[in-house]
C-alpha positions in Angstrom: -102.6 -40.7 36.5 -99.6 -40.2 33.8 -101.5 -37.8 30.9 -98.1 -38.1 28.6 -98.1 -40.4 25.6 -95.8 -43.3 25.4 -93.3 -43.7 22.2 -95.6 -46.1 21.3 -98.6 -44.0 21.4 -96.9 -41.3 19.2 -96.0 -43.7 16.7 -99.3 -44.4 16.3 -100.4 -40.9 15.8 -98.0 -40.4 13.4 -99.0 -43.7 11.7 -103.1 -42.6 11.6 -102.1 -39.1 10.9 -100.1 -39.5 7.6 -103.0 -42.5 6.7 -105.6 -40.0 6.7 -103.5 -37.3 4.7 -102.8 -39.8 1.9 -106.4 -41.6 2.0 -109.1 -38.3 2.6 -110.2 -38.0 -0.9 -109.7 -34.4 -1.7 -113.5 -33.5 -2.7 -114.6 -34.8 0.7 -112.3 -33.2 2.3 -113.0 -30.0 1.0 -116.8 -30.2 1.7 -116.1 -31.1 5.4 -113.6 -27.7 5.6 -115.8 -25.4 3.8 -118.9 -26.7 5.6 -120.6 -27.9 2.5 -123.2 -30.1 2.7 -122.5 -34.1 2.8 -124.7 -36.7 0.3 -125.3 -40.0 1.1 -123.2 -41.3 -1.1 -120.3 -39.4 -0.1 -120.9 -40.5 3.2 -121.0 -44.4 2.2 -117.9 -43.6 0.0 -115.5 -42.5 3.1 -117.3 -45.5 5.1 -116.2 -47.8 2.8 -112.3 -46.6 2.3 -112.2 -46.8 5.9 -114.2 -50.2 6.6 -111.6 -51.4 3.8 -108.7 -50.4 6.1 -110.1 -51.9 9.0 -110.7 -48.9 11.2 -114.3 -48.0 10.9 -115.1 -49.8 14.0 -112.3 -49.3 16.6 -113.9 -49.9 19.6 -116.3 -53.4 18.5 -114.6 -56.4 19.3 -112.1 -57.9 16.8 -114.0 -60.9 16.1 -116.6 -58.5 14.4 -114.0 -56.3 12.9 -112.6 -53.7 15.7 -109.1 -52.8 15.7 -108.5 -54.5 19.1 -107.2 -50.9 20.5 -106.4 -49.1 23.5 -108.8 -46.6 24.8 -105.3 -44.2 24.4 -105.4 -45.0 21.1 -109.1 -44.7 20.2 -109.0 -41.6 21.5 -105.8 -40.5 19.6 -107.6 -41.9 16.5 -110.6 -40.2 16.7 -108.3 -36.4 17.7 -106.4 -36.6 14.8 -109.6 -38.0 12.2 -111.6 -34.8 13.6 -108.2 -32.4 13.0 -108.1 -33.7 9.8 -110.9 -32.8 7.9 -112.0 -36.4 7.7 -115.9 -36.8 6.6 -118.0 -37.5 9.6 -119.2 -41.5 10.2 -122.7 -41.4 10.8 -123.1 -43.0 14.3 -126.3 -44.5 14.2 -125.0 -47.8 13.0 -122.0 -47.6 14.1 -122.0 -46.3 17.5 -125.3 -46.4 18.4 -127.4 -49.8 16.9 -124.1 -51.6 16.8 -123.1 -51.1 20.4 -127.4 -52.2 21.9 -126.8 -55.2 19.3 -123.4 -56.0 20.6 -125.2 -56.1 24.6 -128.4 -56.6 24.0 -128.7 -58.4 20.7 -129.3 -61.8 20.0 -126.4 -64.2 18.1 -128.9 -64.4 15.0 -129.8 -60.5 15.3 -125.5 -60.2 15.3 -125.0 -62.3 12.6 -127.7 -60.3 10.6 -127.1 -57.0 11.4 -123.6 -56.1 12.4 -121.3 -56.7 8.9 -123.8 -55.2 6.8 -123.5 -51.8 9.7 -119.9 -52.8 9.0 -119.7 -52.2 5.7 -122.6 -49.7 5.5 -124.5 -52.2 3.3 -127.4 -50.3 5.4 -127.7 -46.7 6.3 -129.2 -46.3 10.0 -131.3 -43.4 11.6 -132.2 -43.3 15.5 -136.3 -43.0 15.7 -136.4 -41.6 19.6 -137.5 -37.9 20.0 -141.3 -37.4 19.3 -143.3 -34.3 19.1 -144.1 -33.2 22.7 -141.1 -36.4 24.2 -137.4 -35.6 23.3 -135.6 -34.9 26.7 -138.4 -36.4 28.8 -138.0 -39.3 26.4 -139.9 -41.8 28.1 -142.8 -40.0 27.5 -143.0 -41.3 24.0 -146.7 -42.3 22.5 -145.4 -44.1 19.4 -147.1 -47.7 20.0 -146.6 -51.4 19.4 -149.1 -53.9 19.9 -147.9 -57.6 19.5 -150.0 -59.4 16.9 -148.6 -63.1 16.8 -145.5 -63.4 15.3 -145.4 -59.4 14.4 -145.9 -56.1 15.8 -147.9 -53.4 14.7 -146.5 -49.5 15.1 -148.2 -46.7 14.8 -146.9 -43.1 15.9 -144.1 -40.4 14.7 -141.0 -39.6 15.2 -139.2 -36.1 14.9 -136.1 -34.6 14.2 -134.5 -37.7 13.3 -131.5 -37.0 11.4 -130.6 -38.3 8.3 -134.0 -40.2 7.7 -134.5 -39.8 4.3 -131.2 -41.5 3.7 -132.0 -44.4 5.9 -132.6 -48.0 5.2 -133.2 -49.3 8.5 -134.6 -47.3 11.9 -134.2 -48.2 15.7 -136.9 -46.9 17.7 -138.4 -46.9 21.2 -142.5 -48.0 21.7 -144.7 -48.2 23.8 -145.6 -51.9 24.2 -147.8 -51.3 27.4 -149.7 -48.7 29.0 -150.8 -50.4 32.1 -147.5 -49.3 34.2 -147.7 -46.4 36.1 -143.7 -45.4 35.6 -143.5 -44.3 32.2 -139.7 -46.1 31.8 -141.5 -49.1 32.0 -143.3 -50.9 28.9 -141.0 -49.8 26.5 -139.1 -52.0 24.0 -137.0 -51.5 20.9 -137.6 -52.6 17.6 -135.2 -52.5 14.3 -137.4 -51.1 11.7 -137.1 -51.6 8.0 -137.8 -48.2 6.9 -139.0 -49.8 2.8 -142.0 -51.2 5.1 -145.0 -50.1 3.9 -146.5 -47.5 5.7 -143.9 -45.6 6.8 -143.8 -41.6 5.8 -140.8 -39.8 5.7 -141.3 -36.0 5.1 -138.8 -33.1 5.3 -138.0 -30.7 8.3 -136.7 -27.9 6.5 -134.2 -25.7 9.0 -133.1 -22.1 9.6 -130.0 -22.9 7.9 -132.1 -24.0 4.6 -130.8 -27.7 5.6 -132.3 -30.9 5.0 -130.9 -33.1 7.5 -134.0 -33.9 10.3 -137.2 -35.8 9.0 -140.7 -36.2 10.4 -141.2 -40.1 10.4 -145.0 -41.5 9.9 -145.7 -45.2 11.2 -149.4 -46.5 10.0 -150.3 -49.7 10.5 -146.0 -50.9 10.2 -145.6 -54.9 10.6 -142.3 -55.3 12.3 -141.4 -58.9 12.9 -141.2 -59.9 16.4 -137.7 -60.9 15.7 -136.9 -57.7 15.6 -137.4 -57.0 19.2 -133.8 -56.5 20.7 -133.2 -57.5 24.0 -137.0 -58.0 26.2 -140.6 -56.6 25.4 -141.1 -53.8 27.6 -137.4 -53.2 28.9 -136.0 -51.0 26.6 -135.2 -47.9 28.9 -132.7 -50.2 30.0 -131.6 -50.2 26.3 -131.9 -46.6 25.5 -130.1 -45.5 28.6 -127.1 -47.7 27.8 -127.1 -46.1 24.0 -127.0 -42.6 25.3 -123.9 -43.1 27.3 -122.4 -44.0 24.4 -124.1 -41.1 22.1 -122.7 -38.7 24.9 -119.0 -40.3 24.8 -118.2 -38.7 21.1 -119.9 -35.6 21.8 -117.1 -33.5 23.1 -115.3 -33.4 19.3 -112.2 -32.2 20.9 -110.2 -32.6 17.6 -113.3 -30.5 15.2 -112.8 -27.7 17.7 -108.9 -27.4 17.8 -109.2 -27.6 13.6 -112.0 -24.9 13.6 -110.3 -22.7 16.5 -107.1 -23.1 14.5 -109.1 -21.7 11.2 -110.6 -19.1 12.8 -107.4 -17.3 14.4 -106.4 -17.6 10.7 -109.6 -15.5 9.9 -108.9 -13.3 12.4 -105.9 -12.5 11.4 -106.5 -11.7 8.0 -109.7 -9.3 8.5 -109.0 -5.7 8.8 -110.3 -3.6 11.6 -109.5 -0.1 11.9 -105.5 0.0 11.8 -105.2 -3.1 12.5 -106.9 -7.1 12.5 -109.4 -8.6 14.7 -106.3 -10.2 16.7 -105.6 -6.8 17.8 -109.0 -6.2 19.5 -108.4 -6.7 23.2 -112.4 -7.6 23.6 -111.9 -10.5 20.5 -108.8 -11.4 22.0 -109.6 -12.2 25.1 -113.2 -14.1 23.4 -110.6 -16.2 21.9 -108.7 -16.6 24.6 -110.9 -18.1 26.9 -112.4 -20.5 24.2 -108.4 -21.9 24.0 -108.5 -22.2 27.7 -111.4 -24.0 27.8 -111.1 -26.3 25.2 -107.4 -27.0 26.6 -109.4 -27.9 30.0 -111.6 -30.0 27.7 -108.9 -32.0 26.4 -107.6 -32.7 30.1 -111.0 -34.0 31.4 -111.5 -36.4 28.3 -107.7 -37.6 29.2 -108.9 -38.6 32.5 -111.9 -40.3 31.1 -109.2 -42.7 29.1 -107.5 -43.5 31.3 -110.3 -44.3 33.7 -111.5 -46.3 31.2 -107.6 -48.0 30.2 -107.8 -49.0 33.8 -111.3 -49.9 34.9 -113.0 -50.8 31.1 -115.9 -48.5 31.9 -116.8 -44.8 32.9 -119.2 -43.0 35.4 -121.9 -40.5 34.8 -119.8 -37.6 35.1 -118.9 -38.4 31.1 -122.2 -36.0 31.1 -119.5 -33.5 31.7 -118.2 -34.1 27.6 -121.1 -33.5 26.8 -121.6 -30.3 28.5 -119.1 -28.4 28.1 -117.9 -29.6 24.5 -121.3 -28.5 23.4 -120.9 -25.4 24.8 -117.9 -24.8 23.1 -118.4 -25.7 19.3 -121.3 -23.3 20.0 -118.6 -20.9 21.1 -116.5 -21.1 18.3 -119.3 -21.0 16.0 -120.3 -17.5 17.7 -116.8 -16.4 17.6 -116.9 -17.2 13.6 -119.8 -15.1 13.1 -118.2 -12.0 14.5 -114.9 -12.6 12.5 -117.3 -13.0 9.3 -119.5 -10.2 10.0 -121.2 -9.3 7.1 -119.4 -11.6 4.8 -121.9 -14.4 7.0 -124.3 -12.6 5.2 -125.7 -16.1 3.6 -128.2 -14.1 0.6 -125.9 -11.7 -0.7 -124.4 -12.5 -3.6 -121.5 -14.9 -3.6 -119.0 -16.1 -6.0 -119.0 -19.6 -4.6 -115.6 -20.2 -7.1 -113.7 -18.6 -4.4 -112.9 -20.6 -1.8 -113.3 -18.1 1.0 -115.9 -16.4 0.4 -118.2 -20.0 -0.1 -116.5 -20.5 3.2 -117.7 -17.1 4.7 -120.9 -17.5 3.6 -121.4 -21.0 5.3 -120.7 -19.7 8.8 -124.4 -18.3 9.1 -125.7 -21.5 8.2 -123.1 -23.1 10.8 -124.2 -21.3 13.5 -127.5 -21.3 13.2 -127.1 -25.6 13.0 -125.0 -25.8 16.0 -127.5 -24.3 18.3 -128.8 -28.1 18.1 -125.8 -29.1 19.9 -126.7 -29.0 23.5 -130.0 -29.9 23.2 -129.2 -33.6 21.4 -128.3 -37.0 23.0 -129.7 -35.6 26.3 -130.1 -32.0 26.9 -127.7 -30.1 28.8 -130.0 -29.5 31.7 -130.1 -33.1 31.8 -126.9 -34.0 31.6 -126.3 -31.6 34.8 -129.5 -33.6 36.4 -127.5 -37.0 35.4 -124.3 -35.3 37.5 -126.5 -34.4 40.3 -127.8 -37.6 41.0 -125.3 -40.1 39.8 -122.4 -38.5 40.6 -123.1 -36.3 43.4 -125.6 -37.6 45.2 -128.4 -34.8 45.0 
């Protein structure tokens, strides 16, 4: 295994590197450094500048609109998008619904579906976790009954992000109950979310956040159409979407911007005679995050290129998950020392200064990124996944 970068491979770096630098519009840009929040439209807008280069979809195939890259070079795309500051794509159209349609999905489901999630023509949300079912997800209640040529839902989901922007929804039912293994008689439907009967209402978080919804289906007619893939085998679907949730969950390139910013911070805030930088105890904090997210980077290079040479990857990508998690929690931690009471998100703030409407999102921050190893598969889970899978336990 050769973990060096051909010419070729730089050029391209330096080709989607100086892209990015001319093409981030400075306003999004800004909101993603400063941890601001994100609107829908400014998330469509970035969407679209990219779909209109061509790279909003590197790893579809090219006859819907990928890029037709390597894994090498996905992977250096997506390093140098995160190091940039570049405003985040949501993945559940992209990533998520588009990769079940392009598996699962029907030609006429395809030919619906996929260029509007190109060109976010439709904004997507994931309708999975449940009150009482998130990592035991096949636990879920939400039901469909088949009534001719429809389906009727009725159930909720919870802590699905981004709802209230969303025009469509995928979720899991329950299409029977007579099964004794609860992975069994589960399907998954594409919901329009302007279907009568369906309740969005706010979760509002620690960090004073709206991004997770409570979602209310009463009585929801779903066309039968809609079913992807075969009534009552969706865990098969569901499982083959979380692999790829868990792929992009490592955010190698976020954590070397944000590890860069806060040795930065360190450096400028006094402490005694001296800055943070000088503390031995902060130091060596810092220190170890380096190391690990150095080890990181390694582990997600032998993932492409186990992928460049085989075209798929084991369970062990559960380790990405893991420990990249871990560390954006980490460095979030490591931010709220270096803030100290600057984090203090109710004091009063003159939000015209860059830095301090930067200190005072780091509360906020780390308070959001506890969520991180507890979505797309806790992980305990994901350590469960390695045990069995991969080890043989």
């Amino acid at each position: 295994m050769d973990l060096n970068y051909t010419a070729a491979e730089l050029a391209f770096r330096e080709e989607v590197r100086h892209w990015l630098d001319a093409n981030i519009p400075a306003d999004l840009r800004s909101k993603v450094l400063n941890y601001e929040e994100l609107s829908k439209e400014d998330l469509v807008r970035w969407h679209k500048i990219l779909a209109a280069k061509g790279w909003v979809a590197p790893s579809w195939p090219k006859e819907w609109g990928g890029t037709d890259w390597t894994p090498v070079q996905r992977y250096i795309f997506e390093e140098e998008y995160a190091y940039a500051g570049a405003p985040p794509l949501a993945p559940f159209g992209l990533t998520m619904c588009a990769s079940v349609l392009l598996a699962f999905g029907s030609d006429a489901q395809k030919q619906r579906f996929l260029p509007r999630i190109y060109h976010c023509d439709d904004f997507w949300c994931q309708g999975y976790s449940e009150p009482g079912s998130g990592s035991d997800l096949a636990s879920l209640k939400t039901r469909a009954e088949r009534r001719g040529d429809h389906y009727l839902v009725n159930g909720q989901k919870i802590w699905t992000t981004l709802g209230h922007y969303g025009d469509w929804i995928f979720c899991l039912v329950r299409t029977d109950n007579s099964s004794p293994k609860k992975q069994e008689g589960i399907s998954f439907l594409l919901i329009d979310m302007k279907t009568p009967g369906i309740t969005v209402r706010p979760l509002i978080l620690l960090d004073e956040g709206h991004e997770v919804n409570e979602v209310f289906f009463d009585d929801v007619k779903v066309p039968v159409e809609n079913l992807v893939f075969k009534e009552n085998q969706g865990w098969t679907v569901a499982k083959y979407l979380l692999g790829h949730e868990r792929l992009n969950t490592g955010r190698i390139g976020q954590s070397k911007r944000e590890l860069a910013k806060l040795r930065q911070i360190a450096g400028e805030t006094r402490q005694g005679s001296g800055t943070l930088l000088d503390d031995p105890r902060f130091r060596d904090r810092l220190s170890r995050v380096e190391i690990e997210l150095m080890a990181l980077e390694i582990t997600n290079l032998r993932f492409v290129d186990e992928m460049q040479r085989t075209g798929r990857i084991g369970a062990n990508v559960s380790m990405l998950k893991i420990r990249g998690t871990e560390i954006q929690q980490m460095i979030t931690e490591l931010l709220m020392v270096t803030a100290g009471p600057q984090a203090q998100r109710f004091k009063k703030i003159d939000y015209s200064r860059e830095f301090d409407a930067f200190m005072a999102a780091i509360a906020p921050r780390y308070f959001n990124y506890r969520k991180t190893s507890i979505y797309a598969g806790s992980n305990e889970i994901q350590r469960n996944i390695i045990a069995k899978a991969d080890l043989g336990l």
